[in-house]
N, C-alpha and C positions, 0 to 999 in steps of 0.2 A: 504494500500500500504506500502510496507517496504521500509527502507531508502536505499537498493541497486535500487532498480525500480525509485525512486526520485528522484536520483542522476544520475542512466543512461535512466531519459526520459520514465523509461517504457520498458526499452530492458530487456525481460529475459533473460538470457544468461543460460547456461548450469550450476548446480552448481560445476565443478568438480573446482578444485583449478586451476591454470591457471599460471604455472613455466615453466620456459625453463628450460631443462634438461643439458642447457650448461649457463645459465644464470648467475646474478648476487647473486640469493637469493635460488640457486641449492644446493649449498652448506649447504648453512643454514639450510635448512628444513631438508636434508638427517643426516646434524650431530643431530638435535634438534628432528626426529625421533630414531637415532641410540641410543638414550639415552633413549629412554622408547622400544626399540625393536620394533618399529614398522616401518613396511615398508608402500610406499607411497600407493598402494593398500586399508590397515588396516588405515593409517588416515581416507582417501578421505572417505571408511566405516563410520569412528565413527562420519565422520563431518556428514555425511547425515543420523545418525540416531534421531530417535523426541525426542526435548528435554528432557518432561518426562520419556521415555524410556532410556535415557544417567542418569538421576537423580537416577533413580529407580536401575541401575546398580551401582550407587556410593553406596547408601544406604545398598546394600544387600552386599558387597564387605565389606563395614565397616563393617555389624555386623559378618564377620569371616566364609559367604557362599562364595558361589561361586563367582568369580573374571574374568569381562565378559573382564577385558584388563591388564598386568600387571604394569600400570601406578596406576588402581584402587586398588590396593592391601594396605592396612592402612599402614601407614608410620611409621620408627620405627626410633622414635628423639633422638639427644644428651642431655646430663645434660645438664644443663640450672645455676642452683642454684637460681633458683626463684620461680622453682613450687610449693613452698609452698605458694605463696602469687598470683596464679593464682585462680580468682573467677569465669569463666565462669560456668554459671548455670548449661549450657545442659549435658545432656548425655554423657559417652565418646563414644558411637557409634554416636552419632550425631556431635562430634565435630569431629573425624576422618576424618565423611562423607566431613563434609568442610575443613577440610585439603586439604584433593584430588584435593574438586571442588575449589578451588586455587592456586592450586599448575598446570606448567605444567604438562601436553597440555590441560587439563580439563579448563584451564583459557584461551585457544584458541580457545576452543570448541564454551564457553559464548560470547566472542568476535563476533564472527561469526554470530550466532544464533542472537542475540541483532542485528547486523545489517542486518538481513534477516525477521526480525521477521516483520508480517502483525502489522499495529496499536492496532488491537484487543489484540492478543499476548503481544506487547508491554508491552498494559496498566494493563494486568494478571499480568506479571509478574516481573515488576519492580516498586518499589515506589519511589517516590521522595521527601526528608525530608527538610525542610531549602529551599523550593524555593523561599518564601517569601523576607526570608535574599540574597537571590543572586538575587533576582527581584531589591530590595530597593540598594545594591550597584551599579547595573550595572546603574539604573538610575541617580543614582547621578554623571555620566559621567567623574568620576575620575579613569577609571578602576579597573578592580577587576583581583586579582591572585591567583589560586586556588590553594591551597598547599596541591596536595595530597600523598599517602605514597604508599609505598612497602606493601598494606597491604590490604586482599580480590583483588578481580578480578580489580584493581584500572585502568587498559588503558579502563575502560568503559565508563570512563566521556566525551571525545571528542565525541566516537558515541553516545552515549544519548541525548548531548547537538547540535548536527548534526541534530537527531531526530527532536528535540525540537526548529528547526529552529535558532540555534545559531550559531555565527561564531567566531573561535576562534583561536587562537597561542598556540602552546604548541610547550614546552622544551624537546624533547621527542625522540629517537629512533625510528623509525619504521617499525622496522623490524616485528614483530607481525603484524603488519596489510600490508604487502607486501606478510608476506606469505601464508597469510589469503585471497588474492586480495580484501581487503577492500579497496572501493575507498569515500570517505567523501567530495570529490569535491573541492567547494570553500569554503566550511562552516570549516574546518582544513589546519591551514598550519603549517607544522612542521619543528620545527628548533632543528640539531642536536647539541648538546653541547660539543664540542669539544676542547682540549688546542686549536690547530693549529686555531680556527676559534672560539673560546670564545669571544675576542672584538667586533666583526660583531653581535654575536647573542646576546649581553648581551644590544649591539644598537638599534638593529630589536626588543628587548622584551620592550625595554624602549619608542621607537616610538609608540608600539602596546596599553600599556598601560597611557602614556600619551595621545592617541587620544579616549580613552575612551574604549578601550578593552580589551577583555578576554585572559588573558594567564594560563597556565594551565604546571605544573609541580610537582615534587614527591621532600620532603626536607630530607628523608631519604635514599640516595641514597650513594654504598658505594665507585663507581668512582665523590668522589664530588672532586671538587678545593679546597676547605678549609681546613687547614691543620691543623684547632684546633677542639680537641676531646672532647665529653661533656659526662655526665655522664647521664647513661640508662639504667635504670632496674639492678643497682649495679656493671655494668663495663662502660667501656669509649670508643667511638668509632665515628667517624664523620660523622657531619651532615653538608649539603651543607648550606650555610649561603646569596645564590642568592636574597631569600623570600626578605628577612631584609633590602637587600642594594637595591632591588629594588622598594621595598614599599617606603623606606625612600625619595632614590631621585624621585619618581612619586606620591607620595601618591597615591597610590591608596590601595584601601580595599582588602584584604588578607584574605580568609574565608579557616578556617580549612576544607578537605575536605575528607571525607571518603565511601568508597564503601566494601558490605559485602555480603553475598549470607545465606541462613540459608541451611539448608539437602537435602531440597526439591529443591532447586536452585533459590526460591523466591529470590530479588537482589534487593539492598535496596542502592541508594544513597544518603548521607548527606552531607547538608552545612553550617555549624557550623555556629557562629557569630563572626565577625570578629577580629582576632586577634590584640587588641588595641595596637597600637609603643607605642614609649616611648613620653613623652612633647615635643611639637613641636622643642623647641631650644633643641632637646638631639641631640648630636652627633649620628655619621652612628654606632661605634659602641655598644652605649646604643643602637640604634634601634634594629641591630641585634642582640646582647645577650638578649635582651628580646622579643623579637620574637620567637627565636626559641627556646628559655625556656619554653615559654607559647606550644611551637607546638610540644615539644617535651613530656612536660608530659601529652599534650593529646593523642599520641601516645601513650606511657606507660598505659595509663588507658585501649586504645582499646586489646595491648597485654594483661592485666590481664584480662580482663571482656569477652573478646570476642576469645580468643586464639585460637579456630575453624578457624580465618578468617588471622591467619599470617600462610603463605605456610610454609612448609616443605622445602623450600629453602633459604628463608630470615630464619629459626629458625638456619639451619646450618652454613649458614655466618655469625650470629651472634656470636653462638656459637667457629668458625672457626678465626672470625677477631675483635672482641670486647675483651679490654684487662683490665684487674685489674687496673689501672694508666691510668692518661692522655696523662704519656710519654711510655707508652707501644707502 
């Protein structure tokens, strides 16, 4: 049974997407197609074709055949000044391929599919790394807060852990899964982060987590609150510093969290071990500067080792808003 049928009782419902054409999220989808040329016909298409057959169309796209959508077409990046100190092993047609399957709408497509997918399916095609480590904190009823990034298919961890019969908060947008009509029930409740309404949600994450719960957010993001720039992959650029102040005042356990897809669309998530604060007496800002020093140069590690799995969107707003200085 897939987690839509779980969730709605066992109603199949039609799969076609499910927008009002005067709605709230009309908008959205129309401009979020008008950016890859497709019209809502050509999605509702590419959502309902089988997984492997969507894979299989990534792959033969990268090596420089035919191009079954022109989202698929390999992407062609800005200078960086670090590719020399990029190690990912693979192939460049294989790291192309994951470019794509990262990049919009190919990260919509997986989105979808993972929450439609039969248990069988499921268990083909996603692993789960570190569940040990997120077994051992969530027991220890001090909460845990997942700190994941702008990096692979990352909005997969609510539905996985939805799957997985988890229930959990996150700090998150979502608009991806509105216009996907994913519904996650009572196992996801989402809190937007917003100036106007940051007090409320930074309360609601602090309740969630001192009663022993799962919160779930991204510390690379580049509308953060924090207005100090840190240094990454040899320029400066900010990182949201929520992790640090929230662990500090909740203690609760903080596990590096990462998500990745290989060529084939295999989807692999990790959770790290937990990123150690600083000594109990250190102030909130020793917590935070070392927090997200530790979270940032394991980001940095995943860009060099794995660089098939940073979208072709995040490489350009890097390149785009990431400056030589921290007062840049």
């Amino acid at each position: 049974m897939s987690l839509r049928e779980t969730v709605e009782g066992g109603n199949k419902r039609a799969a076609t997407i499910r927008i009002d054409d005067d709605g709230p999220d009309a908008d959205l989808l129309t401009g979020l197609l008008g950016r890859f040329g497709l019209s809502r016909a050509d999605f509702q298409r590419f959502l309902d074709t089988p997984y492997d057959k969507v894979m299989e169309q990534v792959r033969v796209a990268a090596s420089g055949s035919e191009v079954a959508y022109p989202f698929m077409v390999r992407p062609h990046l800005p200078s960086l000044g670090f590719e020399q100190r990029i190690t990912d092993p693979a192939p460049r047609e294989a790291i192309d391929a994951r470019h794509v399957i990262v990049d919009r709408p190919m990260h919509l497509y997986i989105l979808r599919a993972v929450f439609r997918m039969t248990d069988a399916e499921f268990g083909e095609r996603v692993d789960i790394r570190g569940w040990d480590i997120f077994e051992s904190a969530r027991a220890s009823g001090q909460g845990v807060f997942l700190l994941n990034s702008h990096f692979g298919p990352a909005h997969l961890v609510p539905i996985v852990l939805a799957r997985l019969g988890c229930r959990m908060t996150g700090l998150t947008s979502t608009e991806s899964y509105r216009v996907l009509d994913i519904n996650l029930g009572d196992r996801f409740t989402p809190i937007e982060l917003t100036s106007t309404f940051l007090p409320k949600a930074l309360a609601m994450v602090r309740e969630a987590l001192r009663a022993g719960g799962i919160v779930h957010s991204t510390g690379d993001g580049y509308a953060t609150h924090s207005t100090v720039k840190r240094r990454f992959l040899d320029r400066y650029r900010p990182f949201a510093d929520g992790a640090g102040y929230l662990c500090h005042q909740t203690g609760a356990h903080c596990l590096p969290t990462f998500v990745r897809s290989d060529e084939f669309g295999k989807l692999r998530i990790e959770f790290g071990e937990p990123l150690s604060a600083a000594a109990p007496d250190a102030s909130l800002e020793q917590t935070i500067d070392q927090l997200t020093g530790r979270y940032i140069a394991l980001l940095e590690q995943r860009w060099l080792t794995d660089f098939g799995n940073v979208s072709p969107h995040a490489i350009r707003r890097f390149a785009e808003r990431a400056t030589a200085t921290s007062s840049g």
